[in-house]
C-alpha positions, 0 to 999 in steps of 0.5 A: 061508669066503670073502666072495663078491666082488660084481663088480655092487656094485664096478661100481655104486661105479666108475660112481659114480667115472667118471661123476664124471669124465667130468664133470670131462672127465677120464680116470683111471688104473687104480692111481687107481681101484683106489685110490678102489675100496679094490682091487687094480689088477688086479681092475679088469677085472672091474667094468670089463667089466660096465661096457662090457658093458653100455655097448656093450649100452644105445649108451651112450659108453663109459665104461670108456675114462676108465680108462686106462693110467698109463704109455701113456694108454690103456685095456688089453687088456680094452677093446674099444669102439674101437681102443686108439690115442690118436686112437680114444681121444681120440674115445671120450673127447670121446664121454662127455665129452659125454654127459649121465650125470647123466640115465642111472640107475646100471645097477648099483644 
């Protein structure tokens, strides 16, 4: 019998990992996420879905456009909280660069 995959447990951990970064005022790529996750870079849409979800959901910044492409710089296909060119990118990521995450609770805890 298989695990269940808990996707709400994943997206707890990333935005752990991507509040650590928009702190840092630095995005990450998909294969560096996967990596610090212990998963495949494929299966990040899904934790990262919940993330945008809710972050377009709550008027939060979006958070999920720290995840980035390592060859184009910019999030895949499954981002929808702005245009994926670099200027709309630049502007989400000064976003939540300025946010103050440290005063929003994990939503996935």
């Amino acid at each position: 019998m298989s695990k269940r995959i808990d996707q709400r447990e994943r997206a707890a951990r990333a935005w752990q990992i991507l509040t650590a970064q928009a702190e840092k005022g630095k995005p990450i790529t998909y294969g560096e996420l996967a990596h610090r996750m212990g998963v495949h870079h494929r299966v990040c849409r899904f934790f990262l879905g919940l993330i945008q979800d809710y972050c377009m959901g709550a008027g939060l910044p979006p958070l999920q456009s720290l995840v980035v492409n390592k060859r184009t710089g910019v999030p895949g296909e499954g981002y929808h909280a702005t245009a994926r060119h670099d200027t709309r990118i630049r502007e989400a990521h000064a976003k939540v660069f300025d946010f103050s995450w440290g005063c929003h609770k994990n939503p996935f805890e």
